[in-house]
DSSP file (Angstrom, degrees, kcal/mol; ACC not computed):
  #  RESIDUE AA STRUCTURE BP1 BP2  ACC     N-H-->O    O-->H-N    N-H-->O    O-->H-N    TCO  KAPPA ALPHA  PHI   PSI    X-CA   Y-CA   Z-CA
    1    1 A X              0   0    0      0, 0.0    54,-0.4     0, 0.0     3,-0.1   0.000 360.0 360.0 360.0 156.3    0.0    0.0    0.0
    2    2 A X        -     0   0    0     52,-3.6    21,-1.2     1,-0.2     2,-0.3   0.664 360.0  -1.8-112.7  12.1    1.0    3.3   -0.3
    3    3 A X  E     -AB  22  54A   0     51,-2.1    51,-1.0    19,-0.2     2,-0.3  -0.985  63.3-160.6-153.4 171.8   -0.4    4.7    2.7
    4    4 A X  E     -AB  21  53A   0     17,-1.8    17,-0.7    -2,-0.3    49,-0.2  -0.921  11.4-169.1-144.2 162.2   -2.6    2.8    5.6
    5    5 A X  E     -AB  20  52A   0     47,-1.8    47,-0.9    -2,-0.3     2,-0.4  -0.810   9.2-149.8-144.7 159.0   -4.8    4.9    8.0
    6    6 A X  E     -AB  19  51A   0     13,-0.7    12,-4.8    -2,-0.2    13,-1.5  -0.995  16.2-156.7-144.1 145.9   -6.4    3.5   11.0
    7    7 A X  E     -A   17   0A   0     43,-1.3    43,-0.5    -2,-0.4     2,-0.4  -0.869   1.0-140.7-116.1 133.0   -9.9    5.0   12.5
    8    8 A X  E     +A   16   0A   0      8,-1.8     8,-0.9    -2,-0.4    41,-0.2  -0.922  14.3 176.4-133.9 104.9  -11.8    5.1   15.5
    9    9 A X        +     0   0    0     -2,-0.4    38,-1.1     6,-0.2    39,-0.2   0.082  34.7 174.5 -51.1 150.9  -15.4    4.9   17.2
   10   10 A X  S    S+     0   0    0     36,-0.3    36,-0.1    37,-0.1     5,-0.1  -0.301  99.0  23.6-117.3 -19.9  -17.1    5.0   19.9
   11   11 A X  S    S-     0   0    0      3,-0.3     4,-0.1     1,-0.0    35,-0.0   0.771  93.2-112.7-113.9  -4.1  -20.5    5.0   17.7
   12   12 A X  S    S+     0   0    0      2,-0.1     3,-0.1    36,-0.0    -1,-0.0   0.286 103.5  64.9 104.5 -31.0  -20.2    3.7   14.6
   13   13 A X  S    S+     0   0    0      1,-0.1     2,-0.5    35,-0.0    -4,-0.0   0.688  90.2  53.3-103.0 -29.6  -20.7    6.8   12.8
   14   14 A X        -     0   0    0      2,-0.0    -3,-0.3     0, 0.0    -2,-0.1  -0.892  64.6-167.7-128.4 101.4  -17.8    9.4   13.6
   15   15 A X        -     0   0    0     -2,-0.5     2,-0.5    -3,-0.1    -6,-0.2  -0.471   9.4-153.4-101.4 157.1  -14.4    8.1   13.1
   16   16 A X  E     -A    8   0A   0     -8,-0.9    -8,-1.8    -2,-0.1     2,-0.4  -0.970  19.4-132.0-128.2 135.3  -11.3    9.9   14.3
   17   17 A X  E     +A    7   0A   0     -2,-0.5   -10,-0.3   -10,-0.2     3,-0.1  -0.664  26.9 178.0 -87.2 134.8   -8.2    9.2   12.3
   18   18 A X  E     +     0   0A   0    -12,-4.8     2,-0.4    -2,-0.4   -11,-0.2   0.577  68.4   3.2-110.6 -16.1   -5.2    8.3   15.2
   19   19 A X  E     -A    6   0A   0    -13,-1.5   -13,-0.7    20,-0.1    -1,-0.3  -0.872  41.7-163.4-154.0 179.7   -2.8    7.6   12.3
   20   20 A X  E     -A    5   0A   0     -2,-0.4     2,-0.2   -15,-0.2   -15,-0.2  -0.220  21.0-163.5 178.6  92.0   -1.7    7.5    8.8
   21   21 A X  E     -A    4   0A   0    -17,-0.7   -17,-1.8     1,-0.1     2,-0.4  -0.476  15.9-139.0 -94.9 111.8    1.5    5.4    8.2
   22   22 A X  E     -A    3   0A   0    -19,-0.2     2,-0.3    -2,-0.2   -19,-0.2  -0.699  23.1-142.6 -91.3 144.2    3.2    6.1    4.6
   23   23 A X        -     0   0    0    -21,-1.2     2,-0.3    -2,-0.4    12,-0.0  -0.794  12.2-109.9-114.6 142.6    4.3    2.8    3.1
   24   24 A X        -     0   0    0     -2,-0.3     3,-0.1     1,-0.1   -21,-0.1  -0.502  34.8-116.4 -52.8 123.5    7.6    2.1    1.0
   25   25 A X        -     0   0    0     -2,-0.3     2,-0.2   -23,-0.1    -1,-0.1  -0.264  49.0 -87.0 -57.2 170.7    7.0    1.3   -3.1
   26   26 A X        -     0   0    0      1,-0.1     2,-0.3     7,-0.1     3,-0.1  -0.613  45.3-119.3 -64.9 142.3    8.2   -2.6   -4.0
   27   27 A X    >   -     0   0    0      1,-0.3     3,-3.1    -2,-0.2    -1,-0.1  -0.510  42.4 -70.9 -55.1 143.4   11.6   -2.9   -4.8
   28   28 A X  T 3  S+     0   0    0     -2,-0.3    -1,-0.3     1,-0.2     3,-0.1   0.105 120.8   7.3 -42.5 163.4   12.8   -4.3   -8.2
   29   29 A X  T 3  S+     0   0    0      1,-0.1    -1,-0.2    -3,-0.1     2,-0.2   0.550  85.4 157.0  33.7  15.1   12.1   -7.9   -8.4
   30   30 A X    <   -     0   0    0     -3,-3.1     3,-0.1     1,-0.2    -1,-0.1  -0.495  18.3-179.6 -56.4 118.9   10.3   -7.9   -5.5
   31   31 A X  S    S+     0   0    0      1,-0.4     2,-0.3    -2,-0.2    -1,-0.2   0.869  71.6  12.7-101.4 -39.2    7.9  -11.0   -5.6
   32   32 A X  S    S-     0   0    0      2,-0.0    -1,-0.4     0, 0.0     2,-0.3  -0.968  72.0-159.5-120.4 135.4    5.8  -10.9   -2.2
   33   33 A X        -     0   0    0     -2,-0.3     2,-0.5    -3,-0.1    -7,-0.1  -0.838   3.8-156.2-100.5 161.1    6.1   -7.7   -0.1
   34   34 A X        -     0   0    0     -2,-0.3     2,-0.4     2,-0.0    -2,-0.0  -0.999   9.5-169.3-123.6 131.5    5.2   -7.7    3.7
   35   35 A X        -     0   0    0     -2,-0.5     2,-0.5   -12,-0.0   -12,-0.0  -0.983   8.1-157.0-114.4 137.3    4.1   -4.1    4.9
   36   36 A X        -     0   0    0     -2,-0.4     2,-0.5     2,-0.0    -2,-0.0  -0.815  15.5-173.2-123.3  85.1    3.9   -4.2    8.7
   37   37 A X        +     0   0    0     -2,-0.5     2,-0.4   -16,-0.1   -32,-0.1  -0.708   8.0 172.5 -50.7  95.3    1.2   -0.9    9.9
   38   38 A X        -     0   0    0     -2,-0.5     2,-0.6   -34,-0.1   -32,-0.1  -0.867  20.4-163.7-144.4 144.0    1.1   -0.4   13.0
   39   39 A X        -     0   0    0     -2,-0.4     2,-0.6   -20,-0.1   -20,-0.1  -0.864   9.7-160.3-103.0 134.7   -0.9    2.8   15.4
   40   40 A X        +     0   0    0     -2,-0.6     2,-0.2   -22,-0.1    -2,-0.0  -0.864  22.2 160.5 -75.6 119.2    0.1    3.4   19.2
   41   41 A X        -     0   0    0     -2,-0.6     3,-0.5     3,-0.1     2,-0.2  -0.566  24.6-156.9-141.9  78.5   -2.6    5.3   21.0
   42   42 A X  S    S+     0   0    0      1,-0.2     3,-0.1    -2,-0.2    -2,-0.0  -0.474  80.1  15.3 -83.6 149.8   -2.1    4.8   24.8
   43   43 A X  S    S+     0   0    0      1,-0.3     2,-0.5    -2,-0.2    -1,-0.2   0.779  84.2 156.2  90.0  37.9   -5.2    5.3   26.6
   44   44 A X        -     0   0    0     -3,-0.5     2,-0.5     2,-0.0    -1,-0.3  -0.867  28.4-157.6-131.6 115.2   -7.6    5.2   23.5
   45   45 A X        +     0   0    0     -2,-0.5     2,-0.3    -3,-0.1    -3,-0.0  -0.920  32.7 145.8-106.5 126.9  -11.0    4.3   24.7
   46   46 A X        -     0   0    0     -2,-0.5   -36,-0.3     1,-0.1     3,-0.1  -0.939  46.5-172.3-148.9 161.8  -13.1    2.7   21.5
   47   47 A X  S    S+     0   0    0    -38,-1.1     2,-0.3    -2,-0.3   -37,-0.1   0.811  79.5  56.8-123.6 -25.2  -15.4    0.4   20.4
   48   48 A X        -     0   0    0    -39,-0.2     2,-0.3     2,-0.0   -39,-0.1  -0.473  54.4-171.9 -90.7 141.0  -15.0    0.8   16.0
   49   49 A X        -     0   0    0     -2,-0.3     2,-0.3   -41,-0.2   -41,-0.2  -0.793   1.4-173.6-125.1 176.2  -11.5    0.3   14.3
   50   50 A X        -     0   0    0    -43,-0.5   -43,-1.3    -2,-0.3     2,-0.3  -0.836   5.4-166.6-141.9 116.3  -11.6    1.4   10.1
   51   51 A X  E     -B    6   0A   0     -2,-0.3     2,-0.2   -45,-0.2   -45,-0.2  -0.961   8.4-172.2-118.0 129.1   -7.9    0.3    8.5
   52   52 A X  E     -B    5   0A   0    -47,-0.9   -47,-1.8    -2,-0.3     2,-0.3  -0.707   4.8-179.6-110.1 149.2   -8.0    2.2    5.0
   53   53 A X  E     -B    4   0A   0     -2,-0.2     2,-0.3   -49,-0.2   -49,-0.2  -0.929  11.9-151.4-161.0 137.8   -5.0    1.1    3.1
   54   54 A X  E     -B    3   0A   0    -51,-1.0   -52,-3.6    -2,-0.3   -51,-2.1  -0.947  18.0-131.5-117.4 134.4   -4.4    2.7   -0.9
   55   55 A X        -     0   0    0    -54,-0.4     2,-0.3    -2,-0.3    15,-0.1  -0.432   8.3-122.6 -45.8 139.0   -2.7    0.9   -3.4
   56   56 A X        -     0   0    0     13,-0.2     2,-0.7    -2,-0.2    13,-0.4  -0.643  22.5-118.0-112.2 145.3    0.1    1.7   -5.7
   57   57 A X        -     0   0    0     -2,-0.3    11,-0.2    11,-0.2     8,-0.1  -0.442  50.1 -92.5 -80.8 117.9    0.1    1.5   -9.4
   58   58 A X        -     0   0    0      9,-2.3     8,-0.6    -2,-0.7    -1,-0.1  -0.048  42.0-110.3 -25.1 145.2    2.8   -1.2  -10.7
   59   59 A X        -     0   0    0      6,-0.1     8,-0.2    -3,-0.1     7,-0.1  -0.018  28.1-100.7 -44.9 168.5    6.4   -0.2  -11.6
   60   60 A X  S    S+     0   0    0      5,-0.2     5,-0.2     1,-0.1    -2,-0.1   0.737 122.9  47.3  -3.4 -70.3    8.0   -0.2  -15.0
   61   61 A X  S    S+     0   0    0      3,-0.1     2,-0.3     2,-0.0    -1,-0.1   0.725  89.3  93.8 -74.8 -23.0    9.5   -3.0  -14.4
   62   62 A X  S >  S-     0   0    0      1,-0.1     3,-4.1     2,-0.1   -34,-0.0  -0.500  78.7-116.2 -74.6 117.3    6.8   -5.0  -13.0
   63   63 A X  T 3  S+     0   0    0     -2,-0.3    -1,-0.1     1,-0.3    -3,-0.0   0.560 115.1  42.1   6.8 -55.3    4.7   -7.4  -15.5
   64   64 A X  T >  S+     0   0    0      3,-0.1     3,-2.6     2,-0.0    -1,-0.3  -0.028  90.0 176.6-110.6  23.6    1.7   -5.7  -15.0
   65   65 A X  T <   +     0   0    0     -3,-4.1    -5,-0.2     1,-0.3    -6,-0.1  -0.199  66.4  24.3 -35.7 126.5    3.0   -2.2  -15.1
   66   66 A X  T 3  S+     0   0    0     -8,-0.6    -1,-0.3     1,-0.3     2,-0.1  -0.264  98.9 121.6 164.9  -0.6    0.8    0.9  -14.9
   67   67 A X  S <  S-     0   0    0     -3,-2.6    -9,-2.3    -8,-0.2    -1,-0.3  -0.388  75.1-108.4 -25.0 117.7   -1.9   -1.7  -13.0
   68   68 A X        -     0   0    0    -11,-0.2     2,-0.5    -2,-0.1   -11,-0.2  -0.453  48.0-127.0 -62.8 158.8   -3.2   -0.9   -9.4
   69   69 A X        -     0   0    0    -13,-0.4   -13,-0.2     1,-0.1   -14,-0.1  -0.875  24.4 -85.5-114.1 160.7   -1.4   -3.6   -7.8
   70   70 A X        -     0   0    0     -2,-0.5     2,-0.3   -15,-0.1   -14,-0.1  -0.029  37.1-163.2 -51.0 136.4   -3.2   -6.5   -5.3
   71   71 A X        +     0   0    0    -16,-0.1     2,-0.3   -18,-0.0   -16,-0.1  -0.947  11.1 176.7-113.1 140.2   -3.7   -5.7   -1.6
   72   72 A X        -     0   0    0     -2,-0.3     2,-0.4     0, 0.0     0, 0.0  -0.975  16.5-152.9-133.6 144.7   -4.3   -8.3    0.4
   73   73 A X        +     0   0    0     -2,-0.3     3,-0.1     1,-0.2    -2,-0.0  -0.919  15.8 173.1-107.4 156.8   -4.8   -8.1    4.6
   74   74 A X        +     0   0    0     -2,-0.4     2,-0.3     1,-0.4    -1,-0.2   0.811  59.5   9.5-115.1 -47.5   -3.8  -11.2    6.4
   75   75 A X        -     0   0    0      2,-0.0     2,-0.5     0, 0.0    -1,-0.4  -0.999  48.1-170.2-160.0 130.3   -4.0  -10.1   10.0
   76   76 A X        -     0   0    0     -2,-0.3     2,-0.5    -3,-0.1    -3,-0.0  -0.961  12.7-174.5-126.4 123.8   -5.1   -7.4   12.4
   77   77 A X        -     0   0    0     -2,-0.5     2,-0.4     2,-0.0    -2,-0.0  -0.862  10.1-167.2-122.0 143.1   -4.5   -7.2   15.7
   78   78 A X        -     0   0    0     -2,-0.5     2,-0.2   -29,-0.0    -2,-0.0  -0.900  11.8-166.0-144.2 115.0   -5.5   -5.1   18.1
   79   79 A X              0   0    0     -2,-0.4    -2,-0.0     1,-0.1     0, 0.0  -0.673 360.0 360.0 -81.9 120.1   -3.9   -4.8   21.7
   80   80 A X              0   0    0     -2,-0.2    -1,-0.1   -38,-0.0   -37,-0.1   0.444 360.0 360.0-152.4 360.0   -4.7   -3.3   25.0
């Protein structure tokens, strides 16, 4: 991604952005990337999370160049 954002509730309806984490592009020949997001907010009473995450348009180099390229999430964890 080229940015991920993470969002916060207490109703459902009015989200408060706590972060917004700028991501690295792939490196050449890169086949799998792992992007690791992560927001600190101690004391952060909530009930909603959001995680917005934009996608980056293939390289030049990449097969599929000028493509958005696949986002996938695997895992979200959330700690307190």
């Amino acid at each position: 991604p080229v940015h991920v954002e993470f969002l916060t509730s207490l109703n459902g309806m009015e989200y408060m952005s706590i972060t917004n984490n700028l991501c690295q592009g792939p490196e050449k020949d890169d086949k799998v990337m792992k992007v690791y997001a992560r927001a600190e907010y101690p004391n952060l009473i909530t009930r909603h999370i959001k995680v917005k995450a934009k996608n980056t348009v293939l390289p030049e180099w990449h097969p599929g160049a000028g493509k958005p390229a696949w986002l996938f999430v695997d895992e979200i964890e959330v700690l307190h």
